[in-house]
C-alpha positions in Angstrom: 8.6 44.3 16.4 6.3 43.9 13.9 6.1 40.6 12.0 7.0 41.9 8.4 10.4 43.0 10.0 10.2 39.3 12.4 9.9 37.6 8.6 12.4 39.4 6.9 15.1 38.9 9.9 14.4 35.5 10.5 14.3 34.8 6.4 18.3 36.7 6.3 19.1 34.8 9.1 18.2 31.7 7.2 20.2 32.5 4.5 23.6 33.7 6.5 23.5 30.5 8.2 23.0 28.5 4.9 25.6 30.8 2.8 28.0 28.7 5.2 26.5 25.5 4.9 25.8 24.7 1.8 29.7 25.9 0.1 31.2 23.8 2.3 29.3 20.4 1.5 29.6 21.4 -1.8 33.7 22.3 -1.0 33.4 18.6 0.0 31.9 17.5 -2.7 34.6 19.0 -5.4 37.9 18.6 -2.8 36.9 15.4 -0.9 40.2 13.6 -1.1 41.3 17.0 0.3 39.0 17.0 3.4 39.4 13.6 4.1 43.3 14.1 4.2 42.5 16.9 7.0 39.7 14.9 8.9 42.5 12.4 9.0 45.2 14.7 10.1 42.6 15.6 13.2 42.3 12.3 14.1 38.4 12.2 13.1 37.9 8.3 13.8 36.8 6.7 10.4 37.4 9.9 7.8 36.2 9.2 5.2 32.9 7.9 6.9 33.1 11.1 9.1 33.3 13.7 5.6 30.9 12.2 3.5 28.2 12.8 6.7 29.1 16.2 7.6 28.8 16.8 3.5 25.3 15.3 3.2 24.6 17.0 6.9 25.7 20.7 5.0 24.6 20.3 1.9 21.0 19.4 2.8 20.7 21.0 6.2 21.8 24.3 4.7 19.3 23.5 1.7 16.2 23.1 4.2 17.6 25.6 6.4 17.3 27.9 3.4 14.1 27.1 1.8 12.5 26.9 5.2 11.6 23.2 4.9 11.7 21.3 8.7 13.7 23.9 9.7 13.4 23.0 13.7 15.2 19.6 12.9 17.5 20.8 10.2 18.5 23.2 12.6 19.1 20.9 15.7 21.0 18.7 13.5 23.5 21.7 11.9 24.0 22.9 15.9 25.1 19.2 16.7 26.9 18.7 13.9 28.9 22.4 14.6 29.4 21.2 18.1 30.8 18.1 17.4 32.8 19.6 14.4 34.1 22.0 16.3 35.6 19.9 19.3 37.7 17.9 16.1 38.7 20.6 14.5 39.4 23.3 16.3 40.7 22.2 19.6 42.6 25.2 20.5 43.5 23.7 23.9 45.6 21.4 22.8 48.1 23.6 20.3 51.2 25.6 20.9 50.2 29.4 21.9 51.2 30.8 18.4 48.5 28.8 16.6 45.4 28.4 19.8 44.3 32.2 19.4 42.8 31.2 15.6 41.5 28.1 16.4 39.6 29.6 19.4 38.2 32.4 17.9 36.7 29.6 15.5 35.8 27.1 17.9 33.7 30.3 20.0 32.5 31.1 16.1 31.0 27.6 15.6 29.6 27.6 19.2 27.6 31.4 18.6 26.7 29.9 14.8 24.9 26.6 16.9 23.3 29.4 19.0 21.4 30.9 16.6 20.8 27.9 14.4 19.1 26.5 18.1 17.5 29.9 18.3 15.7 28.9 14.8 14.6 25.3 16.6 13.1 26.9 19.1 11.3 29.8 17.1 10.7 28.3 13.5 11.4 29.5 10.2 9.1 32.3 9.5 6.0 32.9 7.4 8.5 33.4 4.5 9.4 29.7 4.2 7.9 26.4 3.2 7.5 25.3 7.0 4.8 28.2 7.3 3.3 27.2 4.0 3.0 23.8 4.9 0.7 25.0 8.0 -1.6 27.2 6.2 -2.5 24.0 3.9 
């Protein structure tokens, strides 16, 4: 594969992974009382705490993710934080069959979203982002 197409890909890839990050620390931002409520419902120890982390984790993670800035951290952090997320909010194992198939399907979402974001730890950013720029300097 030649690296224009290796750029563009990876630069797409940055920006799928962000389009979900960054609404949803901004969703916290605007309906926090809201996601607190649910982190609560969960039983995520100290909600409030707990939401106001995973918004600063999404908002700026899916911001450097994005741009391209530390990406190989960003990235490490978003998978752990998707991990962890995921075991809270979408324990499927422990809910009546009607409602386990949904929460499955998005706990196996989050854990194929923290493969690719570890995929970008291990690879980098791209030349199309501010990590590569920073190199050339």
């Amino acid at each position: 594969m030649n690296n224009s197409l290796q750029d563009t890909l990876a630069l797409v890839g940055r920006m799928l992974l962000a389009w979900l990050f960054v609404p949803a620390g901004f969703g916290k931002i605007a309906g926090f009382s809201g996601a607190v409520g649910y982190a609560t419902s969960v039983g995520l120890p100290l909600p409030e705490v707990g939401v106001a982390v995973g918004l600063l984790i999404e908002l700026v993670g899916g911001l450097m993710l994005l741009v391209g800035f530390m990406v190989r951290p960003a990235a490490v952090l978003l998978a752990f934080f998707t991990l962890v997320a995921s075991f809270f909010f979408h324990a499927y194992w422990s809910l009546p069959a009607d409602q386990a198939m949904m929460q499955q399907l998005m706990f196996n979402k989050n854990l194929a979203i923290s493969g690719g974001l570890l995929a970008f730890a291990a690879f980098g950013a791209g030349r199309w982002s501010l990590d590569a720029k920073r190199q050339r300097v």
